[in-house]
Phi, psi and omega in degrees: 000129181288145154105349188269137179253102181316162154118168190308140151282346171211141168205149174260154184205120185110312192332135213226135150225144186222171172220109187063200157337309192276103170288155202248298186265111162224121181063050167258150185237123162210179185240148151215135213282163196296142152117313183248053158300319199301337159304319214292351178256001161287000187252350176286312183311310192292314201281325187287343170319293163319285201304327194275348169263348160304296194293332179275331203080358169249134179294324183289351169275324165321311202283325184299293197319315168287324150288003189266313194298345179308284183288318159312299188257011176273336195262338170294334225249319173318313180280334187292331203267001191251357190202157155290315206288352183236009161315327169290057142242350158287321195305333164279002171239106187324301192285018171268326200279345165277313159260009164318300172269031196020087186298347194254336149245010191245015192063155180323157176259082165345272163282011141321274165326293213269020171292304217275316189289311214315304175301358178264316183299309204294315170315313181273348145261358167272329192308319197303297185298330156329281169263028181280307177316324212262160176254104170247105118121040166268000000 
């Protein structure tokens, strides 16, 4: 397609984590290629999972957290779409904010995506700091 720039839409490179002494993370490299931005909302999901079972320590406040973002925001974008007066309830749902502007025919929502990874990223540095705080494998 003219005017498209081969190569990743987003990568990462390198990437380090330590905890005390022990990396965690060393020199990881990835990417993600153009055309699966559309991940980024299965990834909201996972990452809020993630932070919330880091900061608590139970898996099952994870496993909630992340089916409450699920469902929660499969049901705002669901209820929103039924009345104009509950419309201000798409603004709370990753899948409004992913197909909100129907992509398959108007292309992907630029900052939709980058809403969707940037708050997955941001999530997976409170997960980090979280159990960085916990006494895990001292």
């Amino acid at each position: 397609m003219p005017g498209i720039v081969p190569g990743p839409a987003i990568r990462v490179a390198g990437l380090r984590k330590t905890f005390g002494q022990r990396e965690v993370l060393h020199g990881l490299d990835f990417g993600v290629e153009r055309g699966s931005v559309f991940a980024g909302l299965a990834l909201l999901s996972g990452t809020v999972a993630l932070c919330a079972g880091a900061l608590t320590g139970r898996k099952v406040h994870g496993l909630a957290a992340g089916a409450g973002v699920a469902v929660l925001g499969y049901v705002s974008n669901a209820v929103g779409r039924q009345a104009p007066d509950l419309e201000w309830l798409l603004d709370f749902s990753p899948y409004h904010w992913a197909y909100g502007n129907s992509p398959v025919t108007n292309g992907a929502n630029a900052g939709a995506a980058a809403a969707l990874w940037g708050i997955s990223a941001i999530l997976v540095v409170a997960a980090a700091v979280g159990l960085q705080r916990r006494d895990v494998g001292s």
